[in-house]
Backbone as CSV, one residue per row, in Angstrom:
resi,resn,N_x,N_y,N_z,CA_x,CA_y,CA_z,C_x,C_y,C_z
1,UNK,109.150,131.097,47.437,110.228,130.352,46.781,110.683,129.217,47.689
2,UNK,110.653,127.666,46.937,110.843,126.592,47.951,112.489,126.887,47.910
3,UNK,113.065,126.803,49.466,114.483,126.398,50.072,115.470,125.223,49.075
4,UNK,116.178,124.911,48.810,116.679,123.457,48.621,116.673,122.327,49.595
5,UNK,116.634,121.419,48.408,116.022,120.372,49.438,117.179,119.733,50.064
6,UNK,116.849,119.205,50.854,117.517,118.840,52.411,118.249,117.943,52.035
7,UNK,117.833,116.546,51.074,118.328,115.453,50.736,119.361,115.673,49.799
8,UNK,119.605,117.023,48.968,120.251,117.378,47.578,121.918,117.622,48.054
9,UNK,122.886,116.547,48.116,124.039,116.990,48.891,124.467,118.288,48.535
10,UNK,124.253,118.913,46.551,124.705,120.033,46.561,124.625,121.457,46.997
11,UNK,123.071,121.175,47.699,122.593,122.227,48.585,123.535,122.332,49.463
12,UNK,123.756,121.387,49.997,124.204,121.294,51.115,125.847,121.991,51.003
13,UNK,126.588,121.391,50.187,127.806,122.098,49.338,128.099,123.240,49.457
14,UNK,127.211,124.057,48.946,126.552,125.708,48.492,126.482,126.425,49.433
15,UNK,125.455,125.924,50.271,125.222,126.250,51.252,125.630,127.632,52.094
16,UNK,125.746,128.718,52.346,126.687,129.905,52.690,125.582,130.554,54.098
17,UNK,126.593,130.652,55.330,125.704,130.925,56.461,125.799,132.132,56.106
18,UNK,124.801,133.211,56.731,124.711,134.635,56.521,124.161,135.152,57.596
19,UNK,124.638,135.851,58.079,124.683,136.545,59.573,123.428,137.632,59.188
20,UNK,122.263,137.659,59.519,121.483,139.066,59.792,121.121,139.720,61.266
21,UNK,121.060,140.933,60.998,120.967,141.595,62.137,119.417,141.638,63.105
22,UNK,119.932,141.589,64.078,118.897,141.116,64.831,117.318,141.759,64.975
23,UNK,117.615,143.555,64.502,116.803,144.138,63.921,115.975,143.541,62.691
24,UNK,116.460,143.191,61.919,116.187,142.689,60.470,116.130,141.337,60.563
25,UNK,115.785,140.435,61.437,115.139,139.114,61.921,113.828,139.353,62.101
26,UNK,114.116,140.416,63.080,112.484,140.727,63.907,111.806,141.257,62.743
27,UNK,112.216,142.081,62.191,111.225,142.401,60.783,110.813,141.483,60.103
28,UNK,111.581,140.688,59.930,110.588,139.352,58.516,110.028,138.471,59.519
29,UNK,110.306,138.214,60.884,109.807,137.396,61.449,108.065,137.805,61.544
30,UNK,108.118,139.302,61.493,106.820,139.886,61.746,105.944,139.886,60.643
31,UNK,107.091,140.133,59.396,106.452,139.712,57.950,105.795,138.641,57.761
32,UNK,106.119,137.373,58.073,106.114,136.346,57.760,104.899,136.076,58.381
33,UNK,104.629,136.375,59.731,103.435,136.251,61.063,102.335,136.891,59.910
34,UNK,102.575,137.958,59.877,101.313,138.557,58.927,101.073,138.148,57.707
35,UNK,102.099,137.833,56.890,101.263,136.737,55.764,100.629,135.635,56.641
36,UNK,100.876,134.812,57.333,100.152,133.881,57.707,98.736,133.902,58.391
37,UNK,98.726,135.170,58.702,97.782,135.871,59.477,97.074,136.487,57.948
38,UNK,97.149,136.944,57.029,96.301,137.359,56.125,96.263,136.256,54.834
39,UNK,96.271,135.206,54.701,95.750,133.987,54.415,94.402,133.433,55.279
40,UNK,94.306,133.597,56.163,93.516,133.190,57.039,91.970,134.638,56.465
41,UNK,92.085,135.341,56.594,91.154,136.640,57.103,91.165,137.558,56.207
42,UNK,92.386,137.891,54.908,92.397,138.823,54.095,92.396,140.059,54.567
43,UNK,93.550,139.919,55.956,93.893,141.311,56.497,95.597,140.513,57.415
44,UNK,95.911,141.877,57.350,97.556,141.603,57.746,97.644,142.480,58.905
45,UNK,97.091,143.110,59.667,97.309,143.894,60.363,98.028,143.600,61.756
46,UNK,98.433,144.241,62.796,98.856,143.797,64.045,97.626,143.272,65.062
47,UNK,96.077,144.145,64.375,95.252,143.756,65.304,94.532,142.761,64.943
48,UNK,95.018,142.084,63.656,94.224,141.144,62.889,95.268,139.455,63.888
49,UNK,96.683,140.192,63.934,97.138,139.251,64.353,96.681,138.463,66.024
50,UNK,96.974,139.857,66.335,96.025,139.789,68.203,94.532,138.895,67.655
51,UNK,93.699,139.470,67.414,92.435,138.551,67.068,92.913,137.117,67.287
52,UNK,93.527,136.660,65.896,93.678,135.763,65.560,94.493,134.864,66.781
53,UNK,95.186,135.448,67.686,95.724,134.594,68.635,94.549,134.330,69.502
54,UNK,93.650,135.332,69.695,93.098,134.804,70.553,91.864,133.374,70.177
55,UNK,91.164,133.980,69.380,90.159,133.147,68.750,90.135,132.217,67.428
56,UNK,91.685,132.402,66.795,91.802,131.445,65.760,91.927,130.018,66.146
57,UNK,91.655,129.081,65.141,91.542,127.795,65.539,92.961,126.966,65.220
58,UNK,93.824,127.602,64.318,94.972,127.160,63.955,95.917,127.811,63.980
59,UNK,95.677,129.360,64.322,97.185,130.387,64.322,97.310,130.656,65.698
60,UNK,97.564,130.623,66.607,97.912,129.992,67.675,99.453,128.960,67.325
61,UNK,98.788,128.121,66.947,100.323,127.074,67.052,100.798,127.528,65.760
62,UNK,100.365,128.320,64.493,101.922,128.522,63.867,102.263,130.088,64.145
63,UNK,101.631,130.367,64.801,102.635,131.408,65.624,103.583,131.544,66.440
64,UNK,103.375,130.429,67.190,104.830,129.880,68.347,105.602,129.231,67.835
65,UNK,105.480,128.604,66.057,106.378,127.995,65.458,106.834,128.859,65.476
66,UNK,106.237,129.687,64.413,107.200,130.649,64.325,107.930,130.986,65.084
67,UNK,107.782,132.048,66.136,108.528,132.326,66.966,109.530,131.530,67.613
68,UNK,109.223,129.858,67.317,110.693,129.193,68.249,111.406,129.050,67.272
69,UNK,110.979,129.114,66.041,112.269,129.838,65.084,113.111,130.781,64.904
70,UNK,112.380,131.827,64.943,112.860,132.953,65.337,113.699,133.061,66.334
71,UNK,113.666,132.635,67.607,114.039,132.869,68.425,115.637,131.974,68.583
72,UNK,115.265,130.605,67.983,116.581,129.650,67.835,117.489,130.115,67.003
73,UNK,117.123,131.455,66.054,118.102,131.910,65.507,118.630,133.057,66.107
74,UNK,118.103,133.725,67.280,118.201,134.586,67.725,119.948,134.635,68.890
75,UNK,119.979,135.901,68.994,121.495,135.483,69.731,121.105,136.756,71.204
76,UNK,121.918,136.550,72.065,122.039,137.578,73.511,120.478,137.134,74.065
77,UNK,120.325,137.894,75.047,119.575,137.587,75.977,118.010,137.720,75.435
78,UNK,117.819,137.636,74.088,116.309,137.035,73.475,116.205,135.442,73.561
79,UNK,117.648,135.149,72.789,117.395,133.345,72.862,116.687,132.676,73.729
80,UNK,116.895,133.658,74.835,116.512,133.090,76.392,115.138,132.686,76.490
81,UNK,114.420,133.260,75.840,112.686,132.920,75.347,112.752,131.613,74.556
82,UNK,113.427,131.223,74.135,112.937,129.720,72.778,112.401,128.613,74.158
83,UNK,113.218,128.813,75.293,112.773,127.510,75.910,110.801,128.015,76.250
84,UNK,110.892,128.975,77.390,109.345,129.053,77.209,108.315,129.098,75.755
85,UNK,108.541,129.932,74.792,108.174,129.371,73.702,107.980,128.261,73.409
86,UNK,108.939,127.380,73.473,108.484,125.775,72.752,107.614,124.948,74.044
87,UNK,108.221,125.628,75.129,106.859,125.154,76.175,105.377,125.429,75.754
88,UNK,105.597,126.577,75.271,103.819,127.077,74.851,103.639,126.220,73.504
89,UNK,104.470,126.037,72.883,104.586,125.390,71.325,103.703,123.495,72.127
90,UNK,104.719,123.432,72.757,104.182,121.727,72.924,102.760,122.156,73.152
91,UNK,102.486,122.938,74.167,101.162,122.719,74.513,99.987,122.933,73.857
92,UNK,100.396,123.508,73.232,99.489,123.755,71.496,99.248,122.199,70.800
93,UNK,100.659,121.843,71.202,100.826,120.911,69.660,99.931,119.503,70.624
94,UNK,99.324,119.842,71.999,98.535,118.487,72.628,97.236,119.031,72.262
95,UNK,96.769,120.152,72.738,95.766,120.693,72.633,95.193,120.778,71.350
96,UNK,95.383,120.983,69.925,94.973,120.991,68.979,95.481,119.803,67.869
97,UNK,96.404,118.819,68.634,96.600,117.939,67.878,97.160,118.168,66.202
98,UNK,98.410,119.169,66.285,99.165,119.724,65.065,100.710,119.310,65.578
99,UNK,101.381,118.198,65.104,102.817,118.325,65.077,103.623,118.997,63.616
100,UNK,103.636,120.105,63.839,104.556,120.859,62.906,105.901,121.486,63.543
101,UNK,107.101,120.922,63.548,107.891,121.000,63.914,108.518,122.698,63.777
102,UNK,108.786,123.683,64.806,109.200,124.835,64.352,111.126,124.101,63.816
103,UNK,111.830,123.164,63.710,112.474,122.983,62.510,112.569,122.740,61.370
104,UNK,111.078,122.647,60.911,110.832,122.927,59.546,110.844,123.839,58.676
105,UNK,111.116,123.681,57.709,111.219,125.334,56.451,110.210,125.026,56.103
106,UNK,109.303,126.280,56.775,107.935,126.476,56.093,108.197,128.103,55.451
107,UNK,107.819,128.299,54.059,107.350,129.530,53.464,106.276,130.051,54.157
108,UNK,106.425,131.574,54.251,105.446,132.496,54.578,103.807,131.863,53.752
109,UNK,102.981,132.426,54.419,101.806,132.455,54.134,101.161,130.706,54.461
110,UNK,101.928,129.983,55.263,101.223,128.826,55.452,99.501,128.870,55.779
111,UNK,98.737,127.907,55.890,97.342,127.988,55.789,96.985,126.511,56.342
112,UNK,96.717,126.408,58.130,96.225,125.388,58.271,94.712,125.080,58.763
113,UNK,93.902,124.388,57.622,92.097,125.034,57.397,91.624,124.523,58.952
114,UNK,92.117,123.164,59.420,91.427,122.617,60.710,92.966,121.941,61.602
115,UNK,92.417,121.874,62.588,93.281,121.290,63.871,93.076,119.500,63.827
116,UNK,94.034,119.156,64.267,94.041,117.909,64.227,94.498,116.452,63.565
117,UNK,95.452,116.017,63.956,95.839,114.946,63.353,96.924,115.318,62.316
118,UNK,97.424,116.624,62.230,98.400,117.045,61.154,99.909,116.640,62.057
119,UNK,100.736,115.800,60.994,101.779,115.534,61.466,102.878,115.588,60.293
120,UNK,103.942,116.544,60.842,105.185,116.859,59.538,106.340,116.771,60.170
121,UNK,107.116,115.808,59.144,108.711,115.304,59.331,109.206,116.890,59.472
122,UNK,110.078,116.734,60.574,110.626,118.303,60.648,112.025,118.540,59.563
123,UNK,112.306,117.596,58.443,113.355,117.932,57.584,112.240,118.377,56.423
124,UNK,111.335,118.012,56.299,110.420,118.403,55.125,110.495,119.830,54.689
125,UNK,110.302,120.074,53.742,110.395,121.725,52.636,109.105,122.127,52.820
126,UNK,108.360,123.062,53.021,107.050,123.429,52.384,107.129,124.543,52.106
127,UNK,106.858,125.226,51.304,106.501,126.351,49.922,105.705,127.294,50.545
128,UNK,105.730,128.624,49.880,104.528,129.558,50.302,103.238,129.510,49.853
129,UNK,102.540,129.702,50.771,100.781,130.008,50.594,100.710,128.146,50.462
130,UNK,100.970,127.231,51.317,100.510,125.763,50.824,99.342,125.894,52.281
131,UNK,98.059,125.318,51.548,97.264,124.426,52.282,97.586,123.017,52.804
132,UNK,97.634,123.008,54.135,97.502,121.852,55.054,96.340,121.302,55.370
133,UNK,95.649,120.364,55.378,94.442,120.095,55.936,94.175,119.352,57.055
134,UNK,93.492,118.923,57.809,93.579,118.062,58.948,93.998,116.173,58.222
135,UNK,94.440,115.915,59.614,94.486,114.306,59.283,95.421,113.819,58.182
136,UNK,96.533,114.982,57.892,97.846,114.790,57.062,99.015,114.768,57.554
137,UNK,99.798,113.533,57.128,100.664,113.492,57.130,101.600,113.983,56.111
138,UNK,103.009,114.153,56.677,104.398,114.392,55.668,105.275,113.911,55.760
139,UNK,105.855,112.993,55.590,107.152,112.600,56.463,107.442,111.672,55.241
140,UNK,108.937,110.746,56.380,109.896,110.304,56.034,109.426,108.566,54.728
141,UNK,110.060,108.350,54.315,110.092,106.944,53.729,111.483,106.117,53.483
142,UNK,111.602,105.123,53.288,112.924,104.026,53.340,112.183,103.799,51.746
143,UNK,113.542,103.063,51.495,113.593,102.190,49.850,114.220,103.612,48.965
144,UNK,113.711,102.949,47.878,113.968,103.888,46.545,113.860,105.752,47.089
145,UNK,113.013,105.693,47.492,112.680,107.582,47.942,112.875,107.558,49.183
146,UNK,113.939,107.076,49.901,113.906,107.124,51.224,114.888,108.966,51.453
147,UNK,113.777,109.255,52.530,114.156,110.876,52.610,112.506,111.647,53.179
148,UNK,112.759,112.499,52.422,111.430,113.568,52.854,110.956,114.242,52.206
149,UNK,109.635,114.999,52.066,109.407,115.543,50.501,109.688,116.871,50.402
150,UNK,109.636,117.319,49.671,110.165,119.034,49.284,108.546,119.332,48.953
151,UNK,107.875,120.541,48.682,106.293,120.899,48.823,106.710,122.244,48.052
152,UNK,106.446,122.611,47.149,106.172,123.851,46.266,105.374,124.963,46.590
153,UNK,105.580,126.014,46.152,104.526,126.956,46.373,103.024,126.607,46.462
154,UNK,102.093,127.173,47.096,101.071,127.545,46.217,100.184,125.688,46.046
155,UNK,100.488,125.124,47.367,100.358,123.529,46.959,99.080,123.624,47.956
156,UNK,98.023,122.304,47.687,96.829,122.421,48.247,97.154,120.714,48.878
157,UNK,96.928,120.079,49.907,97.059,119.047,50.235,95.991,118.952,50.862
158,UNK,94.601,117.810,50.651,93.282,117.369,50.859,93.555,116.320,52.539
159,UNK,92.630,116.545,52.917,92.192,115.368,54.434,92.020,114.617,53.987
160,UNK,93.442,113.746,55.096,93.750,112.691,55.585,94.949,112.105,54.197
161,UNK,95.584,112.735,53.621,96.653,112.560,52.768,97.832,112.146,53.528
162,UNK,98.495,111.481,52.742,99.920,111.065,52.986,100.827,111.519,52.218
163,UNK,101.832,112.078,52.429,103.118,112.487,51.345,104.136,112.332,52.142
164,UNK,104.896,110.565,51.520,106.087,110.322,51.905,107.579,110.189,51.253
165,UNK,108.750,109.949,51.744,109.450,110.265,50.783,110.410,111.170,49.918
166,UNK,111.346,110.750,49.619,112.303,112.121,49.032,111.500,112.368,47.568
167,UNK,110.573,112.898,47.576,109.619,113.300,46.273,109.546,114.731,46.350
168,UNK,108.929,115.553,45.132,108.833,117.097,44.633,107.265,116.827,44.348
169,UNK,106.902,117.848,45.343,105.527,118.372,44.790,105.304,119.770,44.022
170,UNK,105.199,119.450,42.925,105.105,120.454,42.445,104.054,121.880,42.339
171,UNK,104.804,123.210,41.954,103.987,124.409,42.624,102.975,124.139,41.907
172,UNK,101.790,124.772,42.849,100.482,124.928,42.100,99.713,123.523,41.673
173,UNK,100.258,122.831,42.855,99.502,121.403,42.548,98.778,121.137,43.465
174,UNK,97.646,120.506,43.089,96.968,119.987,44.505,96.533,118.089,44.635
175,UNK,96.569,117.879,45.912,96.426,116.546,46.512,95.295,115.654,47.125
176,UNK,94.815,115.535,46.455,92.880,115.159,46.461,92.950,114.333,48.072
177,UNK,91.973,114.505,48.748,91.646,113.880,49.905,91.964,112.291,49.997
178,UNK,92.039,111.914,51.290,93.025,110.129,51.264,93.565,109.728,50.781
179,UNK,94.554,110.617,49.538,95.815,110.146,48.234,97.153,109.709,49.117
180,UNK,97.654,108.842,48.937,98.659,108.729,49.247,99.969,108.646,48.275
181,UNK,100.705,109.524,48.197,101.687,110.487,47.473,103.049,110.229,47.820
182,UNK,103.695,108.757,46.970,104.902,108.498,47.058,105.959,108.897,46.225
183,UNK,105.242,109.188,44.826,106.295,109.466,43.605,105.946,111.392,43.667
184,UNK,106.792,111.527,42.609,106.649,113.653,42.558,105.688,113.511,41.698
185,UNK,105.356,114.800,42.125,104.231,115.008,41.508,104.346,116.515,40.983
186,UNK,103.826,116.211,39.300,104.221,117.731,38.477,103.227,118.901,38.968
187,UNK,103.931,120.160,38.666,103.838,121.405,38.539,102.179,121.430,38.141
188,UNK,101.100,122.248,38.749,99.756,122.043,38.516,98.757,121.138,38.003
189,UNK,99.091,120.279,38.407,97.685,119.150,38.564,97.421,118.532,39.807
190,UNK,96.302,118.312,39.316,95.942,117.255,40.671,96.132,115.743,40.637
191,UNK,96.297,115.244,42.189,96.394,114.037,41.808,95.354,113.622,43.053
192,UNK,94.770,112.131,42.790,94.383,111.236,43.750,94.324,110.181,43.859
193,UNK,93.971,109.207,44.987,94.466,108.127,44.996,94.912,107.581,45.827
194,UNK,95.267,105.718,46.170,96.118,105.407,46.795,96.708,104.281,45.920
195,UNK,97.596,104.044,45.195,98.941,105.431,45.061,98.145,106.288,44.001
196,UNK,98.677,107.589,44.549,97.990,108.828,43.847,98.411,109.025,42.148
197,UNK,97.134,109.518,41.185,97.713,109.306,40.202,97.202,111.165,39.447
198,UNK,97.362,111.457,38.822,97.354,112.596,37.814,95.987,112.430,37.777
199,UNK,94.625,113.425,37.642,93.160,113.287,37.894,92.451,114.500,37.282
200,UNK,93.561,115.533,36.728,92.868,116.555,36.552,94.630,118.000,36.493
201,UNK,94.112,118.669,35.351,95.197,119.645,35.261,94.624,121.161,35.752
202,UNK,93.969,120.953,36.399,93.332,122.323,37.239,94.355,122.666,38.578
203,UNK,94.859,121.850,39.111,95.642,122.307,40.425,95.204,122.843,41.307
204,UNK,95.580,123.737,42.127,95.356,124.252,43.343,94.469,125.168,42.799
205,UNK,94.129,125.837,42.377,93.912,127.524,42.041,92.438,127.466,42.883
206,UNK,91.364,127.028,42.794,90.277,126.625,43.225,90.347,126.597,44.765
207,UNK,91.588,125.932,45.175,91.838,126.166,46.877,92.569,127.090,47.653
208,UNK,93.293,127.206,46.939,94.896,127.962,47.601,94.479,130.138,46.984
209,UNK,93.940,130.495,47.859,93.688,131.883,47.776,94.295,132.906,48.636
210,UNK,94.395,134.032,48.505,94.211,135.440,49.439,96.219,135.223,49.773
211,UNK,96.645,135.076,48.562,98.409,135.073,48.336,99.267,136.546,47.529
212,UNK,98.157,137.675,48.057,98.685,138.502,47.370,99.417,139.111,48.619
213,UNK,100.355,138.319,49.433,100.974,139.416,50.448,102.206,140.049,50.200
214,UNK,102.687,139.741,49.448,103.749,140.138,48.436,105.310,139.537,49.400
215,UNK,105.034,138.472,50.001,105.901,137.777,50.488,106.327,136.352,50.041
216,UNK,106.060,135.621,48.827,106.511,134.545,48.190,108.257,134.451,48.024
């Protein structure tokens, strides 16, 4: 389920902080690790996760996102970890060439297929189970859509895409390779292009798999 978006003042309005217990952080934080970890491999396990730190090519760095999330929400003498964390976080983010900001609202089950060249506005929304691909951008735009985009469930975004802008991508849509994606874009289709246009009402389904973690 996408967050509200950042730009929507009435979110912002609404808005209600909610205190959870620090027990019950660490639990979804672990939830969340393992959907992302069984997108990848079609296993959720703790030893699927170990694997995957060691020899994955992309979970590595959204695992220390994670965690410097986790941890920035964290209170008493855990917080004390966010600084080494985001130390290990930068060094990821040179080494594999991924700026994904751990201040971003990313939904469980993210999916990033290759390393490299991925760069996301850290106010940006992204949705559960969305494909990232290498050589994409997300970020900000000025004028008419000046802001950042909100990203739906279940969204497939192709190499070397652009999505700028206070725009809605809608769930179950996907973003054909080198499109550049200024206006919203509806609820399951595809689009491509530069500027990207409507190409096909098939959507993601073809890309975006292995989302049965029961964490949406």
């Amino acid at each position: 389920m996408v967050p509200s978006h950042p730009n929507d003042p009435a979110s912002k309005e609404s808005r209600v902080e909610v205190k959870v217990k620090p027990r019950d952080a660490t639990r979804k934080f672990w939830r969340v690790v393992r959907a992302d970890v069984y997108r990848l491999s079609g296993r959720s396990t703790y030893r699927e996760v170990f694997r995957q730190l060691m020899v994955g090519e992309t979970f590595p760095y959204v695992f220390w996102m994670r965690a410097c999330s986790h941890l920035s929400r964290s209170t008493g003498p855990s917080r004390l970890l966010l600084l080494p964390a985001r130390l290990v976080l930068r060094r990821f983010r040179y080494r594999m060439g991924i700026n994904l900001p751990w201040q971003t609202s990313v939904g469980p089950g993210i999916f990033l297929g290759h390393a490299g060249g991925i760069v996301v506005n850290a106010g940006a929304v992204i949705g559960s189970n969305c494909n990232i691909s290498h050589n994409v951008t997300i970020g900000s735009n000025k004028g008419r859509r000046a802001g950042v985009p909100q990203i739906g469930d279940n969204v497939y975004i192709g190499p070397g895409a652009v999505v700028a802008g206070a725009i809605t991508v809608g769930t179950g849509s996907a973003i054909g390779a080198n499109s550049v994606v200024l206006d919203d874009v509806p609820a399951g289709v595809t689009v491509a292009g530069a500027p990207a246009r409507v190409v096909s009402t098939k959507g993601a389904i073809a890309w975006v798999n292995l989302t049965d973690h029961g964490l949406d």
